[in-house]
C-alpha angles and dihedrals in degrees: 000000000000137000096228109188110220115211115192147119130314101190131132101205102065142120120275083238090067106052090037082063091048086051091044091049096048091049098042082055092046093052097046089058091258128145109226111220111192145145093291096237120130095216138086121002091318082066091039096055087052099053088038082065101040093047087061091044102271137162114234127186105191110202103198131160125248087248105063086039077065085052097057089236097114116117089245080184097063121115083234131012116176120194120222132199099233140353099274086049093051084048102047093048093058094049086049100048101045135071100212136011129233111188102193107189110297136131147258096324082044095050098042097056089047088052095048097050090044091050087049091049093052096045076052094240084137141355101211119139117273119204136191114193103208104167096164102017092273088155107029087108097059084045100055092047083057092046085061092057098059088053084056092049088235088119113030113229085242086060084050093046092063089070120077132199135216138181100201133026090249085061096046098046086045089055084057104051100036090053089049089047091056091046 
């Protein structure tokens, strides 16, 4: 099956609901055969999706800096967990190393890697799925502003049309697949 990179938040300080959707995400994966590549922390949802995965069987490769290893925040418990030297590098290695993107709600780290993999789609560096699971219009704000952008011709509607959206984790995991599967 597929490597599907999971962005989301690391904090600490969230909703159960949040991390009850990390852990749903991860299993769901799991369950489905695929391998889960993330940040390689073990808080926040970034750790809940992990364990989410492992606790269904899954395979998890955890990509993490040095930095944040300093910081005892690593996922010591990953299949893989592979140590950068700095946060591009971390980025660039699990872009490198999946074969679609799921950006769960998160900030500005969660936002920036889903920026940076849709940026790279439309400048055609890849063509893997990209995925925003959105289950209670977390981010319906952020959409609409880019929607104004297209209307001011800064982002074209083909750029728009290479995210996908998606309410629940079954339809997200169905964009996936069935966008692998056409490929």
């Amino acid at each position: 099956m597929a490597a599907v990179c999971v962005f989301c938040a690391s904090s600490t300080t969230l909703e159960q609901r949040w991390l009850d959707l990390a852990t749903e995400t991860g299993r769901q994966l799991a369950e489905r055969g695929h391998t889960l590549v993330s940040g390689g922390g073990c808080v926040g949802m970034m750790g809940a999706v992990a364990d989410g995965a492992r606790t269904a069987g899954g395979h998890t490769l955890g990509i993490i800096p040095q930095c944040l290893v300093d910081l005892e925040v690593a996922d010591v418990a990953s299949d893989e967990l592979v140590v950068t030297t700095d946060m591009g590098a971390r980025k660039n290695l699990m872009i490198d190393r999946s074969d679609a993107f799921l950006t769960l709600p998160g900030g500005l780290g969660t936002l920036d890697e889903l920026f940076e993999v849709w940026t790279t789609a439309t400048l055609a560096v890849h063509n893997r799925p990209i995925v925003l699971l959105d289950p209670d219009g977390f981010y319906d704000g952020l959409l609409r502003w880019l929607g104004t952008l297209v209307d001011q011709k800064f982002v074209r509607p083909a750029g728009m049309e290479m995210i996908q959206i998606a309410r629940s984790v079954p339809a997200a995991l169905d964009l996936i697949e069935d966008t692998l599967g056409e490929q």
